[in-house]
N, C-alpha and C positions, 0 to 999 in steps of 0.2 A: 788686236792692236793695243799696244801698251800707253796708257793714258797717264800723266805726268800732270797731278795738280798741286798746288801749292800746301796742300793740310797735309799732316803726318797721318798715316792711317796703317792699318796693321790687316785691314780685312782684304783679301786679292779682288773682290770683286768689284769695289773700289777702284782697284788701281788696274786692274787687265778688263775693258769693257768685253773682250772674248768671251773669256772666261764667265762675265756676268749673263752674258746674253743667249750666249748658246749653250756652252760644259755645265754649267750649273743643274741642267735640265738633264745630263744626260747619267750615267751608272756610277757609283760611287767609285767603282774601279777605275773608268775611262778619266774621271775627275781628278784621281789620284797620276793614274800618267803622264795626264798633262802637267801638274804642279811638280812634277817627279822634271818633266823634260825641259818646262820652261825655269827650273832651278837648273838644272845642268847647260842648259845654254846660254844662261844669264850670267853662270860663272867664269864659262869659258869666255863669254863677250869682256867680261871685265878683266880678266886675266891678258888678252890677247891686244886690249887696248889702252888698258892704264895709264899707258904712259900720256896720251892723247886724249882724254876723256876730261871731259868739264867736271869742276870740284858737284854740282846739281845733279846731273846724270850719273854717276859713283855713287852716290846717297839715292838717289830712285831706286837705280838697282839693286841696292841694298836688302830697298825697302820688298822691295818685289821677289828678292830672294826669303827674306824674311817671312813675309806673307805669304809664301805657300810651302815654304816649312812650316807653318800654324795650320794652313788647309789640310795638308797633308796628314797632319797629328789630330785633327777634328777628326777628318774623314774615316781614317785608320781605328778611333775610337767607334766612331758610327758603326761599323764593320763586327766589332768585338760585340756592342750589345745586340745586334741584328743577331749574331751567330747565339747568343744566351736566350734570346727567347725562340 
């Protein structure tokens, strides 16, 4: 469930309590999917509803697309020093 608080934040685990409670824990890969799927469905939702969407909700989602393009770019880092040593 996507949790919508008032502070700007850039971390997803923050902002998606799923994400915090259960993905976090699970393969760096599967972690990577999820931020891969809910950026693509976050984009579609705001593309397919624009017109209709509160000035609050447009800025959330933003932020939530935002935020796991950074997961994403951590994670994908994790990955590169895992594979060097």
């Amino acid at each position: 469930m996507i949790k919508f608080s008032d502070k700007i934040t850039k971390n997803i685990t923050d902002l998606d309590t799923v994400y915090a409670d259960v993905l976090s824990k699970m393969s760096i890969e599967e972690r990577i999917t999820y931020c891969e799927i809910l950026i693509k469905t976050t984009e579609d939702f705001l593309m397919k509803n624009e017109l209709f969407l509160h000035k609050t909700i447009k800025i959330k989602s933003l932020e939530i697309i935002s935020a796991a393009q950074i997961e994403v770019k951590e994670l994908k880092k994790q990955i590169k020093r895992i594979k060097k040593n």
